[in-house]
C-alpha positions in Angstrom: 54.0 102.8 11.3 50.7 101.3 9.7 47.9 102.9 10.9 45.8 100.7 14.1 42.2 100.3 13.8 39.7 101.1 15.8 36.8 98.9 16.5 33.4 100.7 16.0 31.7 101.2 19.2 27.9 100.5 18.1 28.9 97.0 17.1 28.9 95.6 20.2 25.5 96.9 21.1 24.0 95.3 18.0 25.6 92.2 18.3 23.9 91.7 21.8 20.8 92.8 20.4 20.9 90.4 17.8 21.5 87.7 20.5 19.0 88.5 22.9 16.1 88.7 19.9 18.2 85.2 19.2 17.4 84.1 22.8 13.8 85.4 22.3 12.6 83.3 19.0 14.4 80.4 20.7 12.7 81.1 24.0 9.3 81.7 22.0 9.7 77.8 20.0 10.2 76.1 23.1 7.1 77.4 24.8 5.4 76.6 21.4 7.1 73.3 21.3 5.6 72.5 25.2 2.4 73.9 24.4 2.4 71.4 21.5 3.8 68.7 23.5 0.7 69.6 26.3 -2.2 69.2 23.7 -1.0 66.4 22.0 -0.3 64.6 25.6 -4.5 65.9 26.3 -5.6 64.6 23.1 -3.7 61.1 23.5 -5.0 60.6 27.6 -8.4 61.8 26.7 -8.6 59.6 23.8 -6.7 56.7 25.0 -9.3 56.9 28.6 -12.4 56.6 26.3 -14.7 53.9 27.0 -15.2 53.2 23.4 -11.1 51.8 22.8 -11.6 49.5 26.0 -14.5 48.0 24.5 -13.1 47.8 21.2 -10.3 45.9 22.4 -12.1 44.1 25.1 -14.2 43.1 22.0 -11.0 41.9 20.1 -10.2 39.9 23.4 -13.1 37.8 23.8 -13.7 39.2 27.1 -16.1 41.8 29.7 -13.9 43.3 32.2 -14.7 46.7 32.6 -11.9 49.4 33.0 -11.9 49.4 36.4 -11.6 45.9 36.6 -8.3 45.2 33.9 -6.9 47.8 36.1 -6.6 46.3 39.2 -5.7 42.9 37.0 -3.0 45.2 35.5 -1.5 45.9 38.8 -1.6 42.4 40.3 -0.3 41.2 37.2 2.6 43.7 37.5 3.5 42.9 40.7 3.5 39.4 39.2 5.6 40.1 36.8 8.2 42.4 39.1 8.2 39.1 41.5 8.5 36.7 38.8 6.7 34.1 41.2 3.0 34.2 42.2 2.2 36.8 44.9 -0.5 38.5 46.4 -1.2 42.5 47.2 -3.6 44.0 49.9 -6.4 45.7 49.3 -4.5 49.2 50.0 -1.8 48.9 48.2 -3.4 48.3 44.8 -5.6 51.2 45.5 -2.5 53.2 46.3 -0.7 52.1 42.9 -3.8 53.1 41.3 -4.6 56.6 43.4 -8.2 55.5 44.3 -10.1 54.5 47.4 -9.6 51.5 49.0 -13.1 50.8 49.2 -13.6 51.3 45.7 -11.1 48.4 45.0 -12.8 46.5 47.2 -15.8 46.8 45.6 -14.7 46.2 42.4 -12.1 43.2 43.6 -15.3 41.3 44.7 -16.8 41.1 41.6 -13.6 40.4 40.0 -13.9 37.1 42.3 -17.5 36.5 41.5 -16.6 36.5 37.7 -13.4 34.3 39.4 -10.8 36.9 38.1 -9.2 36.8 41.4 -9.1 35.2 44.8 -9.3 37.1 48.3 -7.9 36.1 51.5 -7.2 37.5 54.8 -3.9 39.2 55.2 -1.7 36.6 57.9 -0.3 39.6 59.1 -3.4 42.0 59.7 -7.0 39.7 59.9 -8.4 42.6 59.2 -6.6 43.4 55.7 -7.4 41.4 52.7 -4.9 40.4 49.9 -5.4 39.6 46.4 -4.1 37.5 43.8 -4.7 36.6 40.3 -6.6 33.6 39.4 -5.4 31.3 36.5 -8.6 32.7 34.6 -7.3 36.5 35.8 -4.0 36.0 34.2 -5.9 34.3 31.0 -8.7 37.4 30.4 -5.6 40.3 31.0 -3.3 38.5 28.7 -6.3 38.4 26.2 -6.8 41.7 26.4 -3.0 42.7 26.7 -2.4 40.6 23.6 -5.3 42.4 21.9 -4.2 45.5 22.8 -0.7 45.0 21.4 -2.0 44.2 17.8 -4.5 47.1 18.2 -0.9 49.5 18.5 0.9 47.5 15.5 -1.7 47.8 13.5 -1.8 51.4 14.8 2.1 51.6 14.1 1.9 49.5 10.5 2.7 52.5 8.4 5.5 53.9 10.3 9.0 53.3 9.4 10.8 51.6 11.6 13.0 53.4 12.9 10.7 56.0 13.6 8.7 53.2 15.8 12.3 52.2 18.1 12.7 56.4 18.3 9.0 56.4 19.6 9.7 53.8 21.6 12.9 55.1 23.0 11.2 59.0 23.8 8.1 57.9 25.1 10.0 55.2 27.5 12.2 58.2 28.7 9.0 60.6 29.0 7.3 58.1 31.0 10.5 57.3 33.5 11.0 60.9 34.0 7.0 61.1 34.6 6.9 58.8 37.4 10.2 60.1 39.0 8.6 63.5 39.0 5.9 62.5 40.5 7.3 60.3 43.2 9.5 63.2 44.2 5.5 65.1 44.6 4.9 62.2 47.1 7.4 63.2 49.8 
């Protein structure tokens, strides 16, 4: 009768240290990998927030809208282009897109008229609510700057192949989703 073998009993010890150092390194790249993720995405909103890019492309778009004001352009334009006819938004609900004050939009919403970006009127629901809606000139100075800011990224993008550009594309697309899922889920 051939003679039966006998496992040796420290192997299994080692072999599960060997896996949990595994599970260690692997646990010790993906916080590195996060903490990589977390400065780059600092860099890119601290950068991409500076006043110097707005005027640069503001510049490149022939026009003066401040920050402030493209922003709540942006977000009537949006709504715009969600609706795909023209449409107006009160007061409060463009502050509420953009997480501000209501009375700062209003502030800012009646100089946007003055420089006649956009048109106010009273809410026909709520007299004391107003709404506001993009003026031909509105929809001309944000697809200026829009325009401007598009060639400002490809000229950004030139040098990448690409596939790495429909990859970018495809990740940062995703990144943003899950972003605003995460934080509409915060909202409840």
């Amino acid at each position: 009768m051939p003679a039966q073998r006998v496992p040796h009993r420290d192997a299994a010890p080692a072999d599960q240290a060997r896996a949990g150092e595994a599970r260690a390194d692997q646990a010790a790249a993906d916080e590195m990998t996060i903490a990589a993720i977390e400065s780059a995405l600092h860099s890119l909103a601290r950068r991409l927030k500076q006043a110097r890019l707005h005027d640069y492309i503001a510049r490149q778009a022939g026009d003066g809208c401040d920050q402030a004001g493209l922003a709540i352009l942006y977000v009537l334009h949006s709504e715009y282009t969600l609706c795909g006819e023209e449409t107006s938004l009160r007061i409060t609900d463009v502050a509420a897109r953009l997480s501000i004050d209501a009375p700062a939009v209003t502030r800012k919403a009646q100089q946007l008229e003055r420089l006649g970006l956009v048109s106010r009127a009273r809410d026909a629901a709520d007299a004391r609510a107003w709404r506001l809606r993009l003026t031909p000139e509105g929809h001309r100075v944000l697809g200026q700057f829009l325009l401007a800011r598009h060639h400002w990224l490809a000229t950004l993008l030139a040098d990448w192949p690409a596939a790495d550009c429909r990859e970018f594309a495809r990740l940062i697309s995703r990144f943003a989703d899950d972003v605003s899922r995460h934080l509409t889920g915060l909202d409840c």
